[in-house]
mmCIF entry with sequence, helices, sheets and N, C-alpha, C, O atoms, coordinates in Angstrom:
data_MODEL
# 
_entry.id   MODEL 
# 
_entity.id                         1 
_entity.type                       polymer 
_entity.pdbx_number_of_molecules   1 
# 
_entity_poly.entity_id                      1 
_entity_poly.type                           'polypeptide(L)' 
_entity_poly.nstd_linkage                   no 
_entity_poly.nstd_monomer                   no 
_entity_poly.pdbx_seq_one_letter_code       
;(UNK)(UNK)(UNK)(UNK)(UNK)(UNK)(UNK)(UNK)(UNK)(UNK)(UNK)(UNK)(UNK)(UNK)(UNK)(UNK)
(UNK)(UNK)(UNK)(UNK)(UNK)(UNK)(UNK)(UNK)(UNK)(UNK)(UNK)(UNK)(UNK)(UNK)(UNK)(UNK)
(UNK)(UNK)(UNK)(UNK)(UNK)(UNK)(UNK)(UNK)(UNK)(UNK)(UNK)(UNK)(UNK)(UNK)
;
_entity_poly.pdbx_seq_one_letter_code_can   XXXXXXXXXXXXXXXXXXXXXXXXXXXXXXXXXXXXXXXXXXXXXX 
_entity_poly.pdbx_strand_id                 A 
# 
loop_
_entity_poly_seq.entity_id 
_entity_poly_seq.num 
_entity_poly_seq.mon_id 
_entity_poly_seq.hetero 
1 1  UNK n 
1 2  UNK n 
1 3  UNK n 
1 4  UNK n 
1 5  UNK n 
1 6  UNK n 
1 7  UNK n 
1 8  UNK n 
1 9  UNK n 
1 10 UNK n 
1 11 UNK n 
1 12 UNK n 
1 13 UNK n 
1 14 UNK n 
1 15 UNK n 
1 16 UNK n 
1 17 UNK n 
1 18 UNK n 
1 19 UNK n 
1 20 UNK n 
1 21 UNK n 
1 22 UNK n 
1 23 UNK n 
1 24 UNK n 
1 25 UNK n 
1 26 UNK n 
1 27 UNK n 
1 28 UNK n 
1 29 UNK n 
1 30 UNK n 
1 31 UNK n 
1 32 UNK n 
1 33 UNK n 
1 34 UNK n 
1 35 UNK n 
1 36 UNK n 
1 37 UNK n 
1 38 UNK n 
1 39 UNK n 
1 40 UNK n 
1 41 UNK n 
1 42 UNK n 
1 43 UNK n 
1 44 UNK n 
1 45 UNK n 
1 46 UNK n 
# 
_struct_asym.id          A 
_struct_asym.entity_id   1 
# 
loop_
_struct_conf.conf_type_id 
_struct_conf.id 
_struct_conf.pdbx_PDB_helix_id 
_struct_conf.beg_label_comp_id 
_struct_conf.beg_label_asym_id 
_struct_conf.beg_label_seq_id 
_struct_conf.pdbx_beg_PDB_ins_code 
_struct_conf.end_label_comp_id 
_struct_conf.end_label_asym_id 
_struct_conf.end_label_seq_id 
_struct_conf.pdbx_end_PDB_ins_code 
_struct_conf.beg_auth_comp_id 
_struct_conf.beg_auth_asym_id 
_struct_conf.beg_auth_seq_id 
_struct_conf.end_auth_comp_id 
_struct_conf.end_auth_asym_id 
_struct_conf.end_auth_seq_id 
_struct_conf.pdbx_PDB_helix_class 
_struct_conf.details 
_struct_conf.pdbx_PDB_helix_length 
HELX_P HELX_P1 AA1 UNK A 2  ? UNK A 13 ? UNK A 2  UNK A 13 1 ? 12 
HELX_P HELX_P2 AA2 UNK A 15 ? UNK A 37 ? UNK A 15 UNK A 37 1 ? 23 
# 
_struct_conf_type.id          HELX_P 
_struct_conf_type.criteria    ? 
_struct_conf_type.reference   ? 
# 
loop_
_atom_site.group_PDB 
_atom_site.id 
_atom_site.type_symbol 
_atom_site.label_atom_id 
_atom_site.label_alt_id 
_atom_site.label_comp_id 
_atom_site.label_asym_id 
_atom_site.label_entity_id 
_atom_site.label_seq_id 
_atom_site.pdbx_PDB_ins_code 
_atom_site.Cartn_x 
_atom_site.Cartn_y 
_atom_site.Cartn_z 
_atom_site.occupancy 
_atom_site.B_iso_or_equiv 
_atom_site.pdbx_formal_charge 
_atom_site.auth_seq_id 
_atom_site.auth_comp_id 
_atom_site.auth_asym_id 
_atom_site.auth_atom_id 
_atom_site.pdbx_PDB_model_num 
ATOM 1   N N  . UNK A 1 1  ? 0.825   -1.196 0.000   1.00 0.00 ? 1  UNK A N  1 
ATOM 2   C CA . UNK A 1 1  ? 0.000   0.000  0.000   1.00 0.00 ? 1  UNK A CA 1 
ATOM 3   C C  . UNK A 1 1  ? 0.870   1.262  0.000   1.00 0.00 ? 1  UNK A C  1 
ATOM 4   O O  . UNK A 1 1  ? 0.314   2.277  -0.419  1.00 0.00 ? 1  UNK A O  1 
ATOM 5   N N  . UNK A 1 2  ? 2.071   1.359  0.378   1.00 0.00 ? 2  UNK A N  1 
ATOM 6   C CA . UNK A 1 2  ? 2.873   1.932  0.387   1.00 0.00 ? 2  UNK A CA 1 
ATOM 7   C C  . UNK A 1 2  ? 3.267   2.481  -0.767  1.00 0.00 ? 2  UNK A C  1 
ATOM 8   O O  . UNK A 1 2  ? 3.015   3.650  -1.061  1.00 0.00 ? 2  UNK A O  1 
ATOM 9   N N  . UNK A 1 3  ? 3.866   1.737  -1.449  1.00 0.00 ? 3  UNK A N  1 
ATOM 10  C CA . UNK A 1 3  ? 4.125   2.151  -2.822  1.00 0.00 ? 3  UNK A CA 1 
ATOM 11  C C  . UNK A 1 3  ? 3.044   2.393  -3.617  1.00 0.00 ? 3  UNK A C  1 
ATOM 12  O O  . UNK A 1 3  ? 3.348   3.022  -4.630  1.00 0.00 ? 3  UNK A O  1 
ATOM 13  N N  . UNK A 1 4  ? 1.779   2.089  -3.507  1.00 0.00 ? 4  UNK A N  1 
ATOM 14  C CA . UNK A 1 4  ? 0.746   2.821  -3.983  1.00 0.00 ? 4  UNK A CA 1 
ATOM 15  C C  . UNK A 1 4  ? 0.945   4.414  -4.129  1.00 0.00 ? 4  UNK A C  1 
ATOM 16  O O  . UNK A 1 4  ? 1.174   5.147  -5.091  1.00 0.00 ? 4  UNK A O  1 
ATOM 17  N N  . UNK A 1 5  ? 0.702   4.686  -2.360  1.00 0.00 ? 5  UNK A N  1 
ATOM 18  C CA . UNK A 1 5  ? 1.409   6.179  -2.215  1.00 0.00 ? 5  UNK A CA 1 
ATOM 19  C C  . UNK A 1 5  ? 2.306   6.677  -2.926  1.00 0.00 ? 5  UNK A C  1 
ATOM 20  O O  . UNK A 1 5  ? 2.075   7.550  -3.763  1.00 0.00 ? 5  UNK A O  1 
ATOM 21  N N  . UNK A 1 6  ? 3.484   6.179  -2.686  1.00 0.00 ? 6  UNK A N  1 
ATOM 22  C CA . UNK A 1 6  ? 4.629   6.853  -3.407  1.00 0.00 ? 6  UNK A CA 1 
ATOM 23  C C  . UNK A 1 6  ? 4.361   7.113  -4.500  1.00 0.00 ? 6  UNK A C  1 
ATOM 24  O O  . UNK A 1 6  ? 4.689   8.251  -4.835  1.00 0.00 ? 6  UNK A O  1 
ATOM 25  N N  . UNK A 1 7  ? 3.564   6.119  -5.722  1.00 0.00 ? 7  UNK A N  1 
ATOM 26  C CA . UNK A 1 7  ? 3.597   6.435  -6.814  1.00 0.00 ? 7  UNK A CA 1 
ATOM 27  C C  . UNK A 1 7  ? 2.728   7.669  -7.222  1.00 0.00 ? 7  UNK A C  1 
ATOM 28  O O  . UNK A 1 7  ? 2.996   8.359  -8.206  1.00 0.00 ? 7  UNK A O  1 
ATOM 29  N N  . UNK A 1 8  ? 1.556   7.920  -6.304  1.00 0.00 ? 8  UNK A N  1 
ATOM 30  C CA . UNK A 1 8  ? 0.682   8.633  -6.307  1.00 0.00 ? 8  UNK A CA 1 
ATOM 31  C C  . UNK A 1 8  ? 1.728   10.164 -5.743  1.00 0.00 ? 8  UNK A C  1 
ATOM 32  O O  . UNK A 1 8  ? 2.086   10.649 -6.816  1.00 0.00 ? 8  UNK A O  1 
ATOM 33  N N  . UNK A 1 9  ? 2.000   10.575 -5.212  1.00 0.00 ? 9  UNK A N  1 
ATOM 34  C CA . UNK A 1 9  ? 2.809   10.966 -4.514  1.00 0.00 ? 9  UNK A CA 1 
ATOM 35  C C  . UNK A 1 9  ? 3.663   11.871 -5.631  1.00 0.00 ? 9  UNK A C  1 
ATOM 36  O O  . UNK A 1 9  ? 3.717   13.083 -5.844  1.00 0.00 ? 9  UNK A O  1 
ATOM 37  N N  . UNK A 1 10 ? 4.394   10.547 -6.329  1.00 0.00 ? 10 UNK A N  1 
ATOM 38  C CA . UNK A 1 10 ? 5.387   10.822 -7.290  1.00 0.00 ? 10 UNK A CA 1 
ATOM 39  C C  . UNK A 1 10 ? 4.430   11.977 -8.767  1.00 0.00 ? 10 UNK A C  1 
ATOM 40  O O  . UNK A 1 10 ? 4.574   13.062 -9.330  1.00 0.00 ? 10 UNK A O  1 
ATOM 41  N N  . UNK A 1 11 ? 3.578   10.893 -8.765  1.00 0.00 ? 11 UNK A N  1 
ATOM 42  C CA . UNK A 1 11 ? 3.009   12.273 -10.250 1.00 0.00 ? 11 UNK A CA 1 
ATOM 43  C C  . UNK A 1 11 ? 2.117   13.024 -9.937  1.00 0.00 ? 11 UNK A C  1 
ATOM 44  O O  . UNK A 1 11 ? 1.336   13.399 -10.812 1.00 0.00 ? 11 UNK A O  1 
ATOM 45  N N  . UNK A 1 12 ? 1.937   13.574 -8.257  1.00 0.00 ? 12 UNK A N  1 
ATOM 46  C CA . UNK A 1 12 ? 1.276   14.633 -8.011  1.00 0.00 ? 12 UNK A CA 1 
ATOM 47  C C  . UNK A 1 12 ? 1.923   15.654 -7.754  1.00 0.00 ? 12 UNK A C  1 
ATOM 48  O O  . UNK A 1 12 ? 1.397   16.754 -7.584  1.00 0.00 ? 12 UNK A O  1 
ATOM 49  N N  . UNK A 1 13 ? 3.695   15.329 -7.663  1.00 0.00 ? 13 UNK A N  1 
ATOM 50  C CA . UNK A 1 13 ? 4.434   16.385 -7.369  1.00 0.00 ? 13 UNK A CA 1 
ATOM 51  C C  . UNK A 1 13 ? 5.240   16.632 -8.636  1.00 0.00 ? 13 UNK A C  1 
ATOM 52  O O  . UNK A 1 13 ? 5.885   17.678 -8.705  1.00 0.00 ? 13 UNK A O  1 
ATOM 53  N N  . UNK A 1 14 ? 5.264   15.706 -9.714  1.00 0.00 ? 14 UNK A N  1 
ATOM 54  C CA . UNK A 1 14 ? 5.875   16.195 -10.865 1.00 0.00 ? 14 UNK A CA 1 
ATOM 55  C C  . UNK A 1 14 ? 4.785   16.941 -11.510 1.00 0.00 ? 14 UNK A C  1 
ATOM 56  O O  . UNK A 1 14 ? 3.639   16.561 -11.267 1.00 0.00 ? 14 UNK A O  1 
ATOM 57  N N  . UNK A 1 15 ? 5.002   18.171 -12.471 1.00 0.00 ? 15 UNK A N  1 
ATOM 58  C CA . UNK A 1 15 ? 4.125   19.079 -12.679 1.00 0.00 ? 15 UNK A CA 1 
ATOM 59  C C  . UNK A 1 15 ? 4.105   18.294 -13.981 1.00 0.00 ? 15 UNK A C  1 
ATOM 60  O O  . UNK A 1 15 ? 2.914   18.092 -14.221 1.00 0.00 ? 15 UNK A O  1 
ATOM 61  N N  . UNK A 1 16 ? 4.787   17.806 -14.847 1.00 0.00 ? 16 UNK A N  1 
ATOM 62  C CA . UNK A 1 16 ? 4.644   17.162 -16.255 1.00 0.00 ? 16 UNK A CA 1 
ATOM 63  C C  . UNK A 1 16 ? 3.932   16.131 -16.146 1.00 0.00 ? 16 UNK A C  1 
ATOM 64  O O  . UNK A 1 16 ? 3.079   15.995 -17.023 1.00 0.00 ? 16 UNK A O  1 
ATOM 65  N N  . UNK A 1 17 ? 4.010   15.148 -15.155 1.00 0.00 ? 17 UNK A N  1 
ATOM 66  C CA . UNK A 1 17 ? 3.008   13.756 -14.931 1.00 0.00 ? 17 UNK A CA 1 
ATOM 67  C C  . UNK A 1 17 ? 1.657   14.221 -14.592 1.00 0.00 ? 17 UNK A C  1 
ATOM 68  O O  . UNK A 1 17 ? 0.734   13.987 -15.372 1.00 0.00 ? 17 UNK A O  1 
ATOM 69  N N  . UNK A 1 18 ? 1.487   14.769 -13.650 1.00 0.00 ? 18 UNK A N  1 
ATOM 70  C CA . UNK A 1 18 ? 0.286   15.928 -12.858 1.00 0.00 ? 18 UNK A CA 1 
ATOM 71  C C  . UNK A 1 18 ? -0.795  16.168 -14.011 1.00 0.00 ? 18 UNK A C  1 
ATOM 72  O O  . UNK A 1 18 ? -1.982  15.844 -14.060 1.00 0.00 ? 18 UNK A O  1 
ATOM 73  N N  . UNK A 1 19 ? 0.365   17.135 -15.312 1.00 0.00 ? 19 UNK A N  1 
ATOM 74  C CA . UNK A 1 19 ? -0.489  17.760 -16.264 1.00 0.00 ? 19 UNK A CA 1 
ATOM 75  C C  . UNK A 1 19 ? -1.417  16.728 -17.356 1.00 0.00 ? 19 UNK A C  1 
ATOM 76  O O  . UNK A 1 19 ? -2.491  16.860 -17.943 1.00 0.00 ? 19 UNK A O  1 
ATOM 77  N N  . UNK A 1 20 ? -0.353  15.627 -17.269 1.00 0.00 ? 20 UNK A N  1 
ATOM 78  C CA . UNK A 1 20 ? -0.719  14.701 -18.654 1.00 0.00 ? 20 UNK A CA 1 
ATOM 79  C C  . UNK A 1 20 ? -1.769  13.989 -18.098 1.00 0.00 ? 20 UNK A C  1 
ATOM 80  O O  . UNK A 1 20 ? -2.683  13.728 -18.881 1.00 0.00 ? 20 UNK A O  1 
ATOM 81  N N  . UNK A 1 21 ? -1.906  13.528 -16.722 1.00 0.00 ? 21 UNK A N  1 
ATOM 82  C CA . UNK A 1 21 ? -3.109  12.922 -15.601 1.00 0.00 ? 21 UNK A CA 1 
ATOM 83  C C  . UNK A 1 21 ? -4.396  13.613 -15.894 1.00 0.00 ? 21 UNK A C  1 
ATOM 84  O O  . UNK A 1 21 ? -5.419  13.088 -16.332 1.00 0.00 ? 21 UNK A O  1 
ATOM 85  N N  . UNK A 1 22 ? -4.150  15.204 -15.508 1.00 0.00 ? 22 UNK A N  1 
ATOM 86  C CA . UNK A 1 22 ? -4.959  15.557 -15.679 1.00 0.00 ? 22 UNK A CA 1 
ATOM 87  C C  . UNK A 1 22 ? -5.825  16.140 -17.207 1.00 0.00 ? 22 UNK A C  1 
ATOM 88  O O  . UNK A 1 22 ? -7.043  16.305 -17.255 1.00 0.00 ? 22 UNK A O  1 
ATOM 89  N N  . UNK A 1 23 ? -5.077  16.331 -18.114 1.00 0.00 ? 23 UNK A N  1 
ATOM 90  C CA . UNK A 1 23 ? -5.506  16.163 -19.660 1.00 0.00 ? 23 UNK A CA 1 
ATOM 91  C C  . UNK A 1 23 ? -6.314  14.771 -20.014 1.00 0.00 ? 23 UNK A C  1 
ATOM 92  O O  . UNK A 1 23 ? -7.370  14.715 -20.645 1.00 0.00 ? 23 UNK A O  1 
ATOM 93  N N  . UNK A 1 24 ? -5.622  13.724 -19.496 1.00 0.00 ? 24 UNK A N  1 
ATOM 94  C CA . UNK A 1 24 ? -6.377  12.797 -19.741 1.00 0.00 ? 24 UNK A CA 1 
ATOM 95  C C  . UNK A 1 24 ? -7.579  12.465 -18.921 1.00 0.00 ? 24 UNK A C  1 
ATOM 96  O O  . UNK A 1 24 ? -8.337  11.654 -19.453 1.00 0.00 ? 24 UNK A O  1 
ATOM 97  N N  . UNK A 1 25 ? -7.839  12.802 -18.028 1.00 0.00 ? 25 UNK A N  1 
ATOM 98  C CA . UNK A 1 25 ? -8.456  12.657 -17.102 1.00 0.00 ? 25 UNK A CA 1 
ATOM 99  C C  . UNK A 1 25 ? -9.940  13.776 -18.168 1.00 0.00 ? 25 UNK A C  1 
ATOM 100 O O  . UNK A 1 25 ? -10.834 13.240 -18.822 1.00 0.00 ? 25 UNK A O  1 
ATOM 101 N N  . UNK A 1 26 ? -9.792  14.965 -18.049 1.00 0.00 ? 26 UNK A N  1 
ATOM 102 C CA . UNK A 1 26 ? -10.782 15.929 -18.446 1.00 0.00 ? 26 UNK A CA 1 
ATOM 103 C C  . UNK A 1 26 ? -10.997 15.875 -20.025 1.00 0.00 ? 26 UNK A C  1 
ATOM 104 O O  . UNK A 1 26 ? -11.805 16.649 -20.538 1.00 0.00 ? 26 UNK A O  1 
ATOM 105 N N  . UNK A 1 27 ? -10.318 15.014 -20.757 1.00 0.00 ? 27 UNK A N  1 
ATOM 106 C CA . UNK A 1 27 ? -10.867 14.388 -22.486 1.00 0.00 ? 27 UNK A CA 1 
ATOM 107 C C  . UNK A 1 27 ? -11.371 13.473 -21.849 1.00 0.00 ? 27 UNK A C  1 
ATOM 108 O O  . UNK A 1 27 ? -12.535 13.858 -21.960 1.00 0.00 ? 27 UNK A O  1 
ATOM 109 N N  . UNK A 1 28 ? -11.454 12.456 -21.195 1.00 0.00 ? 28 UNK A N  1 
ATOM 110 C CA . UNK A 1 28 ? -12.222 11.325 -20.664 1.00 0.00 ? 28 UNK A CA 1 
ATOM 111 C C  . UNK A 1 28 ? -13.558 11.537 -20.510 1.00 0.00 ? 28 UNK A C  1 
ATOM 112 O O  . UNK A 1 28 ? -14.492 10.820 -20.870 1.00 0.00 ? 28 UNK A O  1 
ATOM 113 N N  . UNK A 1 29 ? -13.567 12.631 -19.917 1.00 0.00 ? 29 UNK A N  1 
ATOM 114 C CA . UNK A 1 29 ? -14.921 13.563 -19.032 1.00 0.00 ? 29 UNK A CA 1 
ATOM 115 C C  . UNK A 1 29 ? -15.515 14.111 -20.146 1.00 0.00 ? 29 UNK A C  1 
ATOM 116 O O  . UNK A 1 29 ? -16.743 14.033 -20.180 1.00 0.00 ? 29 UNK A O  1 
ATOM 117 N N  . UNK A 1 30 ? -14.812 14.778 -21.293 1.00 0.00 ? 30 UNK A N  1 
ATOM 118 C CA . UNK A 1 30 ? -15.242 15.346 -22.693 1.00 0.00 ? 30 UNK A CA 1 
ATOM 119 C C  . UNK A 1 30 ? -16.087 13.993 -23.515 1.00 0.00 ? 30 UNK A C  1 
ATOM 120 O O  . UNK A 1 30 ? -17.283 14.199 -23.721 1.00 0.00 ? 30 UNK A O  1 
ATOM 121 N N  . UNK A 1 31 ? -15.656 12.965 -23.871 1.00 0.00 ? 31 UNK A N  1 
ATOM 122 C CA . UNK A 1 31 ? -15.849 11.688 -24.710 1.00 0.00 ? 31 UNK A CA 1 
ATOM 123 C C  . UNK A 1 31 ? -16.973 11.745 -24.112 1.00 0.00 ? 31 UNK A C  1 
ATOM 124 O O  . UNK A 1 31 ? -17.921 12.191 -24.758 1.00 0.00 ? 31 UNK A O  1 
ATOM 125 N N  . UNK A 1 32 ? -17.182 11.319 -22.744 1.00 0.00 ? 32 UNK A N  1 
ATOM 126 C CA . UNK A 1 32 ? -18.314 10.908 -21.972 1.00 0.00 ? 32 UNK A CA 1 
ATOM 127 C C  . UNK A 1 32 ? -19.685 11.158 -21.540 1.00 0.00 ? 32 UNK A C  1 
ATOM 128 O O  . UNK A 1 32 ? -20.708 10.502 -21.347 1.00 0.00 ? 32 UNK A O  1 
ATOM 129 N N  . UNK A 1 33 ? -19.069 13.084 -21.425 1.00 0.00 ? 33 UNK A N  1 
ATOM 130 C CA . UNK A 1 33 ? -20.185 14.077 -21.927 1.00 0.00 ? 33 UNK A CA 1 
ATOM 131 C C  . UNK A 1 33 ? -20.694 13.835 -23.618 1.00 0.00 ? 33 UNK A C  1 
ATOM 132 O O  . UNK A 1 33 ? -21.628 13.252 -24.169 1.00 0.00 ? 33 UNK A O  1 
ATOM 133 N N  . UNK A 1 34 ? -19.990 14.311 -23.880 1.00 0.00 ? 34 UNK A N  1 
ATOM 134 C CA . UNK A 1 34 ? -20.172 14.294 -26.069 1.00 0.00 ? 34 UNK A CA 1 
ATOM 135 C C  . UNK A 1 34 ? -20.945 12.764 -26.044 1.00 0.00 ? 34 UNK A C  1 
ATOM 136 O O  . UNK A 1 34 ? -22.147 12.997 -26.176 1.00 0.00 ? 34 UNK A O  1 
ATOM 137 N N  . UNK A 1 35 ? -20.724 11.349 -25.929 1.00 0.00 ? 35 UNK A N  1 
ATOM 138 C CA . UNK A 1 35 ? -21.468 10.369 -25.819 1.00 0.00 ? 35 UNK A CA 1 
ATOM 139 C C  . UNK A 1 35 ? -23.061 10.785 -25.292 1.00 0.00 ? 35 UNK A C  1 
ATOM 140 O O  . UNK A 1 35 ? -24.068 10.509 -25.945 1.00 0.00 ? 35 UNK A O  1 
ATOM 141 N N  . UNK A 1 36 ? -23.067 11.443 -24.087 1.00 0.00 ? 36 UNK A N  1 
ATOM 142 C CA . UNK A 1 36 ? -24.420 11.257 -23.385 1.00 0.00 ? 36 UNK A CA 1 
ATOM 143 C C  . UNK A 1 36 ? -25.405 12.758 -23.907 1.00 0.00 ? 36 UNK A C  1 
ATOM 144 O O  . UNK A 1 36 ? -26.460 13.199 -23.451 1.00 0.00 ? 36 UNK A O  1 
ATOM 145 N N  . UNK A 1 37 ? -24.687 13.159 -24.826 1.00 0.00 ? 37 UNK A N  1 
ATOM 146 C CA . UNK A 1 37 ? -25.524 14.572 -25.430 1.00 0.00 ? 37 UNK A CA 1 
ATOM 147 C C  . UNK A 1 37 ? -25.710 14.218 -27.183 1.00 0.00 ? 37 UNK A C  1 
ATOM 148 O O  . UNK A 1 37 ? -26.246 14.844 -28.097 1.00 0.00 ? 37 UNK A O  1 
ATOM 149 N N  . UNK A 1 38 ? -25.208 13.312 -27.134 1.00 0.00 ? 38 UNK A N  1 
ATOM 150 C CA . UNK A 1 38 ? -25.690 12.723 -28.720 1.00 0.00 ? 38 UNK A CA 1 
ATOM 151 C C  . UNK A 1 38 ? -27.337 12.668 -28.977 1.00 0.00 ? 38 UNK A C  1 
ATOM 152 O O  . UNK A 1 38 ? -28.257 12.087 -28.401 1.00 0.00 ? 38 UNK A O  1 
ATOM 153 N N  . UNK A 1 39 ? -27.269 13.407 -29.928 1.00 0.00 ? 39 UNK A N  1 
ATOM 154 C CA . UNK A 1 39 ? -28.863 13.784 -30.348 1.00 0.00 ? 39 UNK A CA 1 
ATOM 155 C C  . UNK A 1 39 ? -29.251 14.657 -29.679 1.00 0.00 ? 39 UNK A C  1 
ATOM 156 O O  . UNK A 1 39 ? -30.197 15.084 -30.343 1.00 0.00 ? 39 UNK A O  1 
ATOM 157 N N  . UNK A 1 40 ? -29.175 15.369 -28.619 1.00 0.00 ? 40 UNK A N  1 
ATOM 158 C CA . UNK A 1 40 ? -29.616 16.257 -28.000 1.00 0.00 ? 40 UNK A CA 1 
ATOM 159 C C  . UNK A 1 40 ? -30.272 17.578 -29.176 1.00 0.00 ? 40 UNK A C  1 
ATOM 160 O O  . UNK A 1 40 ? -29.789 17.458 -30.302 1.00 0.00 ? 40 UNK A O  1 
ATOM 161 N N  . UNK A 1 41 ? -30.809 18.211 -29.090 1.00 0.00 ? 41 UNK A N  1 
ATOM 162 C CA . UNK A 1 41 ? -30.836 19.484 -29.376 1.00 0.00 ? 41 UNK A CA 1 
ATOM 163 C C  . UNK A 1 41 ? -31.106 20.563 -28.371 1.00 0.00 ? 41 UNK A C  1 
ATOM 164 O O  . UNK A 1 41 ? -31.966 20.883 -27.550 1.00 0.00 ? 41 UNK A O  1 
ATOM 165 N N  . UNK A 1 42 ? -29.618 21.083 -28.974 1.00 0.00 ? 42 UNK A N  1 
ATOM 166 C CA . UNK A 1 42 ? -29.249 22.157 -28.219 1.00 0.00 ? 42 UNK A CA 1 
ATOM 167 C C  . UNK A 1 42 ? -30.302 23.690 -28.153 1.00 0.00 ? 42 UNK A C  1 
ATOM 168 O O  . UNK A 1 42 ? -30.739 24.383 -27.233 1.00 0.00 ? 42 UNK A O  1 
ATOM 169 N N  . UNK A 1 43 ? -30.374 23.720 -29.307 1.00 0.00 ? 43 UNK A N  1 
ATOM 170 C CA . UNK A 1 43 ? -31.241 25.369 -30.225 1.00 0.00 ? 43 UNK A CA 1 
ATOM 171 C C  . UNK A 1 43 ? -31.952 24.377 -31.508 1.00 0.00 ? 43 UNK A C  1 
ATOM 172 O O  . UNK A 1 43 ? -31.422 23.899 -32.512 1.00 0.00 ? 43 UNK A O  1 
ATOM 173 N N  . UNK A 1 44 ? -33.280 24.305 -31.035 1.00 0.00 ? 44 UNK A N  1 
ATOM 174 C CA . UNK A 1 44 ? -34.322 24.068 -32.088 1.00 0.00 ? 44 UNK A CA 1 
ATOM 175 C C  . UNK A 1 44 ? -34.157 24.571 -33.303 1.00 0.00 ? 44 UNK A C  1 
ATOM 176 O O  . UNK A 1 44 ? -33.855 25.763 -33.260 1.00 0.00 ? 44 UNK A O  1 
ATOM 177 N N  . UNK A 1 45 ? -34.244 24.099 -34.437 1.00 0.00 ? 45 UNK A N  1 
ATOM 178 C CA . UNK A 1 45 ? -34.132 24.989 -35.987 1.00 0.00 ? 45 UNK A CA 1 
ATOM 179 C C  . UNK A 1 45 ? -35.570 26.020 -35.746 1.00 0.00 ? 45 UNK A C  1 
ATOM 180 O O  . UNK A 1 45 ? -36.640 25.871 -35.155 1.00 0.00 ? 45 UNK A O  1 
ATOM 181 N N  . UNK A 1 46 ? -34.807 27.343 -36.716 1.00 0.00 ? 46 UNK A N  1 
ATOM 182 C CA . UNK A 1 46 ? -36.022 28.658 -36.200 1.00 0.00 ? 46 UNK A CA 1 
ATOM 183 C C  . UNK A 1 46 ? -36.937 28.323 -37.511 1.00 0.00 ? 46 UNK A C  1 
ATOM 184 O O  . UNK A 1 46 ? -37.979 28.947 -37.713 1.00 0.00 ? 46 UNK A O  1 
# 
C-alpha cells in the first residue's frame, strides 16, 4: 500500500506527470459528456 502512495505521490508532485493525468483525465470527461448529449438538441431549428 505503500508504494501505492509513493507512486501517487510521485506524479502529483511532478508538474509534467500531474499535467498529462490531468488532460487525460478531463478528455475522458469530454468523450463521456459528447457520448451522453448525442442527439440532444441544443437550439431548435427557427
Amino acid at each position: 500500500m505503500a508504494k501505492i502512495g509513493k507512486i501517487v505521490k510521485d506524479i502529483y508532485y511532478d508538474h509534467f506527470k500531474w499535467s498529462v493525468v490531468k488532460n487525460i483525465a478531463f478528455f475522458m470527461v469530454g468523450v463521456k459528456i459528447a457520448i451522453e448529449c448525442n442527439g440532444m438538441t441544443l437550439m431548435p431549428p427557427v
